[in-house]
VMD Tcl script that draws the C-alpha trace (Angstrom):
set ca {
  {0.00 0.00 0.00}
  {1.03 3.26 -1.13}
  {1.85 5.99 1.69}
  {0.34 8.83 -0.68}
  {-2.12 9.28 -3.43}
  {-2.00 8.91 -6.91}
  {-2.91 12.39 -8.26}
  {-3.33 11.11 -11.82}
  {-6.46 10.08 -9.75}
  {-9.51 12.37 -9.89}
  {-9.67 11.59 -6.08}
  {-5.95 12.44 -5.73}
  {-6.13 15.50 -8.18}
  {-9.05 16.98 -7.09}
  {-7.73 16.55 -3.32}
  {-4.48 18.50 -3.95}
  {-5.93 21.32 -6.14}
  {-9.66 21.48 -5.93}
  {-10.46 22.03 -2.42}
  {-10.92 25.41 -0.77}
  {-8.76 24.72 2.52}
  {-5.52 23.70 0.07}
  {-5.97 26.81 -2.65}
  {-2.51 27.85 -1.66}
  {-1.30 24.68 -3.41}
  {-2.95 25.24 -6.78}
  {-1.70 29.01 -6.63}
  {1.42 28.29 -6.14}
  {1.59 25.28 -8.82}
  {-0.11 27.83 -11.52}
  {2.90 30.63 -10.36}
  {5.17 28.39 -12.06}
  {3.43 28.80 -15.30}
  {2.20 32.13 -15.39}
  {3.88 35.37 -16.46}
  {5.14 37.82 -14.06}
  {1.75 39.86 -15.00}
  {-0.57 37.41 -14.34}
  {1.13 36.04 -11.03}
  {-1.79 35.23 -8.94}
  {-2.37 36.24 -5.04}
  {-6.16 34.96 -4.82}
  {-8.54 32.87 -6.47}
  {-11.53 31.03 -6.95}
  {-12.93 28.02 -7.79}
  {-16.42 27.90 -10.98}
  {-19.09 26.02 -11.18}
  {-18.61 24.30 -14.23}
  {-22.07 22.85 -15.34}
  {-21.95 23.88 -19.14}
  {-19.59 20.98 -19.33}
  {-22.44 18.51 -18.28}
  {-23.37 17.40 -21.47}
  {-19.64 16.01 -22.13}
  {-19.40 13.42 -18.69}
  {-18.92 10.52 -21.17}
  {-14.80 12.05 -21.04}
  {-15.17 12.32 -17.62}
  {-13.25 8.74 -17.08}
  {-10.51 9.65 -18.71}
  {-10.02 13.79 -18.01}
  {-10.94 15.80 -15.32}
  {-10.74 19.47 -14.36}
  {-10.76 21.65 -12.06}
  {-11.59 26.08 -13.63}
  {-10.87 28.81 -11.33}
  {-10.92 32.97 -11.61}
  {-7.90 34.81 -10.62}
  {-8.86 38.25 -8.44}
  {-7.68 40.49 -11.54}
  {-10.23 38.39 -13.91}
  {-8.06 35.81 -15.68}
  {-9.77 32.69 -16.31}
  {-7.89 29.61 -15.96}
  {-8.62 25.56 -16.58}
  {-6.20 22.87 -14.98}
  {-6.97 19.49 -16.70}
  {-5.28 16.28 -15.28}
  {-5.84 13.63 -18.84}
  {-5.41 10.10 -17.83}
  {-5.15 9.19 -21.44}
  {-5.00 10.34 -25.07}
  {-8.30 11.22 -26.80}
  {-9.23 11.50 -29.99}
  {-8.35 15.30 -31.18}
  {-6.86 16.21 -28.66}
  {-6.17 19.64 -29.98}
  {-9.22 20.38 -31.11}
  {-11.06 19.22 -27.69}
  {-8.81 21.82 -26.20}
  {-9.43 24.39 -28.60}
  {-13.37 23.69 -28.19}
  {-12.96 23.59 -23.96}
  {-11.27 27.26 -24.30}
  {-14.27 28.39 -25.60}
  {-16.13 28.17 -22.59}
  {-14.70 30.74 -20.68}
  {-14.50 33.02 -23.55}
  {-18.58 32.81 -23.69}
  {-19.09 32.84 -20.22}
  {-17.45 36.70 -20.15}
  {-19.90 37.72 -22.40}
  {-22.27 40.97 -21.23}
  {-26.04 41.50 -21.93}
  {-26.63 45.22 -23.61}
  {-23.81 47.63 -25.21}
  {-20.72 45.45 -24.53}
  {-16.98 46.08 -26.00}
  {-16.07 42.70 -26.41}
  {-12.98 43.28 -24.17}
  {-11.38 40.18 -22.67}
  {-9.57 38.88 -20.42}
  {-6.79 36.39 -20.53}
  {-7.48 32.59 -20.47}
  {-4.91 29.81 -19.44}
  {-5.47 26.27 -20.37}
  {-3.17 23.86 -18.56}
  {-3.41 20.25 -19.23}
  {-1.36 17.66 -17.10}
  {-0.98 14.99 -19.99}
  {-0.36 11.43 -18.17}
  {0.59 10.64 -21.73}
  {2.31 12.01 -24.66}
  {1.09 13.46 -27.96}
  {4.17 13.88 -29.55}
  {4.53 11.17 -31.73}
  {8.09 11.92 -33.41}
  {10.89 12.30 -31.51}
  {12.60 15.08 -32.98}
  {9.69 17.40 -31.64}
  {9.14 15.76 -28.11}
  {8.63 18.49 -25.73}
  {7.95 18.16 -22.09}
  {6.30 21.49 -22.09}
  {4.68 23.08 -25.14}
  {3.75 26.80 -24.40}
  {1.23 27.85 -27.31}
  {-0.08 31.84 -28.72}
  {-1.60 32.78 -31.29}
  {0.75 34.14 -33.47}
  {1.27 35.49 -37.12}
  {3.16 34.18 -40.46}
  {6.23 35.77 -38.82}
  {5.99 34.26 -35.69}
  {4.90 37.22 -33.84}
  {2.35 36.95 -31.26}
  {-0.67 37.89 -32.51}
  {-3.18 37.59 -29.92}
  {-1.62 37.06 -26.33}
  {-4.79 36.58 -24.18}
  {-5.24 32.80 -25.41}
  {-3.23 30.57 -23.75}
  {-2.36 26.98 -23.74}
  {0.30 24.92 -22.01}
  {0.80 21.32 -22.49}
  {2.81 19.16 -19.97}
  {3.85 15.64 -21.18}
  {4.58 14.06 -17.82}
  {5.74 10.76 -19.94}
  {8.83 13.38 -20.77}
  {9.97 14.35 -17.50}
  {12.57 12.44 -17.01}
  {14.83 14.30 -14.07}
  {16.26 12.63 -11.43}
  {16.22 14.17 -7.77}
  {19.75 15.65 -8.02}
  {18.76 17.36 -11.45}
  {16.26 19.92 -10.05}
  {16.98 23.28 -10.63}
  {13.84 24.89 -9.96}
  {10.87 25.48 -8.25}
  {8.57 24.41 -11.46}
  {10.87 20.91 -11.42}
  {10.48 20.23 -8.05}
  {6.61 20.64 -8.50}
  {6.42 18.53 -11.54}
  {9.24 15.78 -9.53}
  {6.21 15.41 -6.61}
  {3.86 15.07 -9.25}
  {5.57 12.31 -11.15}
  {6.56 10.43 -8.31}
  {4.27 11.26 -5.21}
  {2.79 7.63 -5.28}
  {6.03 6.10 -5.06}
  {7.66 8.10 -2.30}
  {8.15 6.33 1.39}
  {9.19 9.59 2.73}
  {9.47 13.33 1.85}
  {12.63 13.47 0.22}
  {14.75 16.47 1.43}
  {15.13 18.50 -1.72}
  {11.26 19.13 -1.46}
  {11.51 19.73 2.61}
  {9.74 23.56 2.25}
  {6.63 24.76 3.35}
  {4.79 23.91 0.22}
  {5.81 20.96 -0.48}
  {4.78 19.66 3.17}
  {1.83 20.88 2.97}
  {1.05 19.04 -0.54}
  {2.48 16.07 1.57}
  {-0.04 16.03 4.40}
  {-2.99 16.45 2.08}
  {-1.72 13.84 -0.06}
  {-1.26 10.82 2.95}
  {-3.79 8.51 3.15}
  {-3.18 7.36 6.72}
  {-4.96 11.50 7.10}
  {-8.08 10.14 5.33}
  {-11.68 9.72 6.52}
  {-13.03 6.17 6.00}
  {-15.40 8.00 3.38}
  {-12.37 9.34 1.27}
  {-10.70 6.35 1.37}
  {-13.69 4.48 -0.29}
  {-14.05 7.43 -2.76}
  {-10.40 7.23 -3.50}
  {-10.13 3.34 -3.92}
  {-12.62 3.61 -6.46}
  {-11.30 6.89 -8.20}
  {-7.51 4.59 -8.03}
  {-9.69 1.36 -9.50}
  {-11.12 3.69 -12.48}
  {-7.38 5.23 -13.41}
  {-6.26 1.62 -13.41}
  {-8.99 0.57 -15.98}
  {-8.58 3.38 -18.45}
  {-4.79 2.41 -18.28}
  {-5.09 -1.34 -19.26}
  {-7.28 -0.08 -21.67}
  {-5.40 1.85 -23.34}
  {-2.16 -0.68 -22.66}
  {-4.72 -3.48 -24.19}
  {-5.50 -1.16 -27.59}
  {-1.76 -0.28 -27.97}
  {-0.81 -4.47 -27.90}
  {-3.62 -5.26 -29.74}
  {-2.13 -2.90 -32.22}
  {1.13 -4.27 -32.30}
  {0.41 -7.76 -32.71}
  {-1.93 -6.64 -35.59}
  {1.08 -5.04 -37.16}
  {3.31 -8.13 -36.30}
  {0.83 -10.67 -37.90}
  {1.00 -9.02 -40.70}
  {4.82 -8.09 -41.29}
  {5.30 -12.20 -40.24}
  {2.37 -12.85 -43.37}
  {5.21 -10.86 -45.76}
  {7.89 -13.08 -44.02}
  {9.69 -10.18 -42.33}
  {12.44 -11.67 -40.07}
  {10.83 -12.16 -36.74}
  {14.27 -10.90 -35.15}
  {13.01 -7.50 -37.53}
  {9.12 -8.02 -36.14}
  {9.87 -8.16 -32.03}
  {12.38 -4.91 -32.85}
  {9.58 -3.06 -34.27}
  {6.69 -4.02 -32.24}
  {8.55 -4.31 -28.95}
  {6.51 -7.97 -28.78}
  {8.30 -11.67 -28.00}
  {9.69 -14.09 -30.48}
  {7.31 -16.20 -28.42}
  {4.66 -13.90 -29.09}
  {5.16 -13.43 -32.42}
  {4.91 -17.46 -33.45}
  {2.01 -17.83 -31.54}
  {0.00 -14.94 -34.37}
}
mol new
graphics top color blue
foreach p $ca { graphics top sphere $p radius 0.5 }
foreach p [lrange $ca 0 end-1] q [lrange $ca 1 end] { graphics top cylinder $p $q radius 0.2 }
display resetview
């Protein structure tokens, strides 16, 4: 049994960042990705329920959307796994908050900035050569000048983050290090002994848990763990497909297990 939750969990997520009494957590977190500007002191948490109607992603994404004092508008998504356009379904989820600052009567359109954060347990990135851990998107021009700055997206491939404890050089890393590895920690490791951090901590034990939010976060743990062997059970059904076919055109099954990542043993039994 794990000391701390998994907050790829709803559970887990919504624990750390969602709840009133731990708000200092989420500000902090979103500091790390804002501009000086934008730096938040205070915010709150929105009722969300023009997203209703799309609960059938609800498995596999969850959010929490929050208003800074000075207006900004801001969505924190933790995706458990990829969906089908993905840009496009963030793209279309942006547009909520730009609706929602609409005004009845003699309005002047005016704006203000929107931040779209999505904690990918997964990566998009298909090719190599453009594998980002962090993708920081505007709206810009032919010329690569920024065009409309009050649009904002930033995509974090966890999958990517690959830095070892001794490798931290910032705030931002450490927050992304307890991320990636709060399940698996025994103990609070010392580079992430501040205020903050132990904090995060004590919210995130279990053995601090009601009986209630143990049940609720067994079950939110059990539904993470189904959407992954999903997805692990699409990806090797996808491989042997390719495999049974490459062995059809007598491709060397030496060639076959490199490619696919599957067994000679697995391979002769296609």
């Amino acid at each position: 049994m794990s000391r701390f939750i998994n907050p790829y969990t709803d559970f887990g997520f919504k624990k750390l960042f969602g709840e009133e009494a731990n708000k200092e957590l989420l500000i902090d977190f979103l500091n790390q990705l804002l501009p000086p500007r934008h730096q938040i002191t205070e915010l709150n948490f929105r009722n969300v329920e023009s997203f209703a109607e799309l609960s059938h992603e609800r498995k596999a994404i969850f959010d929490i959307h929050c208003q800074t004092q000075s207006g900004e508008r801001i969505i924190v998504e933790m995706q458990k796994a990829k969906v089908n356009y993905f840009k496009d379904r963030s793209l279309f989820y942006s547009t909520f908050p730009i609706r929602e600052q609409s005004k009845r009567g003699e309005w002047d359109f005016r704006l203000n900035p929107i931040y779209m954060i999505a904690i990918l347990d997964f990566q998009y990135d298909e090719k190599e050569e453009k594998q980002k851990f962090l993708r920081s998107i505007k709206l810009k021009d032919q010329d690569g000048e920024i065009f409309y700055d009050k649009l904002n997206f930033k995509f974090l491939q966890m999958p990517l983050f690959d830095k070892q404890e001794n490798e931290l050089e910032s705030h931002f890393d450490k927050w992304i290090y307890f991320l990636k590895k709060l399940e698996s920690f025994d103990e609070i490791p010392s580079i992430l002994k501040e205020p903050i951090f132990e904090k995060a901590f004590g919210v995130a034990e279990i053995a601090n848990m009601t009986s209630e939010q143990y049940a609720e976060y067994q079950e939110s743990l059990l539904t993470y763990i189904e959407v992954k062997e999903v997805v692990k059970t699409a990806k090797d059904d996808g491989k042997r497909e390719v495999a049974s076919e490459l062995k059809k055109l007598g491709v060397a099954l030496e060639i076959i297990a490199q490619s696919t990542g599957l067994s000679i043993h697995e391979i002769l039994s296609l």
